[in-house]
N, C-alpha and C positions, 0 to 999 in steps of 0.2 A: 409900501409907503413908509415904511417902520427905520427909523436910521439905524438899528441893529439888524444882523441877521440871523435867524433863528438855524439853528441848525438841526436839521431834518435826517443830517445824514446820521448813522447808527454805526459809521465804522468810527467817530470819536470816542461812541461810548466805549466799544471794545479795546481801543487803544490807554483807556483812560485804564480800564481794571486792568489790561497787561501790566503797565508801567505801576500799578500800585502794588499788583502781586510782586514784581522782578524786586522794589522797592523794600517789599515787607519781606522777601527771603534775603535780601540784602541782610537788613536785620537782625533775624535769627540768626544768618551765619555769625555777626558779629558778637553775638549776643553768647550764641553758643562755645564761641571760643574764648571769651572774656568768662565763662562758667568752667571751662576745661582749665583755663589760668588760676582760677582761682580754688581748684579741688587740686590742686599741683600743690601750692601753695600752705594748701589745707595740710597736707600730706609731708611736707616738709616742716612744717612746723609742732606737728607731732612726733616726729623724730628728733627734732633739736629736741622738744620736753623730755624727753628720756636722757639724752645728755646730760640734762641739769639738773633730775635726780641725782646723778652722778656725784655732783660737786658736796664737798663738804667744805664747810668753815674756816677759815685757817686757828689752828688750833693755839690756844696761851704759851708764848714762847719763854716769858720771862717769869723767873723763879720766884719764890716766895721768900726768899731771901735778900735777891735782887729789891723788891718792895719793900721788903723792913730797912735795908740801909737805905733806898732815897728817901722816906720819910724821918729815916734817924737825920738825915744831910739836912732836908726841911726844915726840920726843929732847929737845926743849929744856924739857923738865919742863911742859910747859904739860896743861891738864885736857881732857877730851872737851867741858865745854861752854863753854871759851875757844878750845881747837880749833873748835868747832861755830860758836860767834860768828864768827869771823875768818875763815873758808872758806865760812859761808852754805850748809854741808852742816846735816843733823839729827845730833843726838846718837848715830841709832841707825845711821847709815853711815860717821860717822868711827869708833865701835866694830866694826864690820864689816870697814873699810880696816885700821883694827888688828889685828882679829884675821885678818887674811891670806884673809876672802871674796872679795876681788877679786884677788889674785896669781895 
């Protein structure tokens, strides 16, 4: 008399753990492969670290010489880019030599 119906039979139940077990290897396989990507991953990135021990600084190119005459050109009122002309430095390392990067 019940407007649902009960179900009695026990091959849902069996059907119901198949499709949860199939469901949850599903899963792990994904799971497992996304863990094999990412020790890959691990693995290459410890190898580039050892590259970049590698690298050193680019080392001070311009002379100590070079510096005493753009600050001598400084003192004599002259601009960073008639300084820059007359030294065949860039604009942006006779302002560097100025502001005391290289001392």
């Amino acid at each position: 008399m019940g407007l649902f119906k009960t179900r009695v039979d026990e091959n849902w139940k069996i059907n119901y753990i198949k499709e949860f077990n199939e469901m949850r290897s599903e899963y792990e396989k994904k799971i497992l492969s996304k863990q094999n990507e990412i020790d890959d991953l691990k693995k290459q990135l410890e190898e580039l670290k050892c590259f970049r021990s590698n690298l050193r600084p680019k080392e001070k190119q311009i002379k100590d010489s070079d510096i005493e005459s753009i600050k001598e050109l400084r003192t004599q009122g002259l601009s960073y880019r008639e300084i820059s002309q007359q030294t065949s430095w860039s604009k942006a390392t006779v302002c560097r030599v100025l502001n005391g990067v290289y001392d």
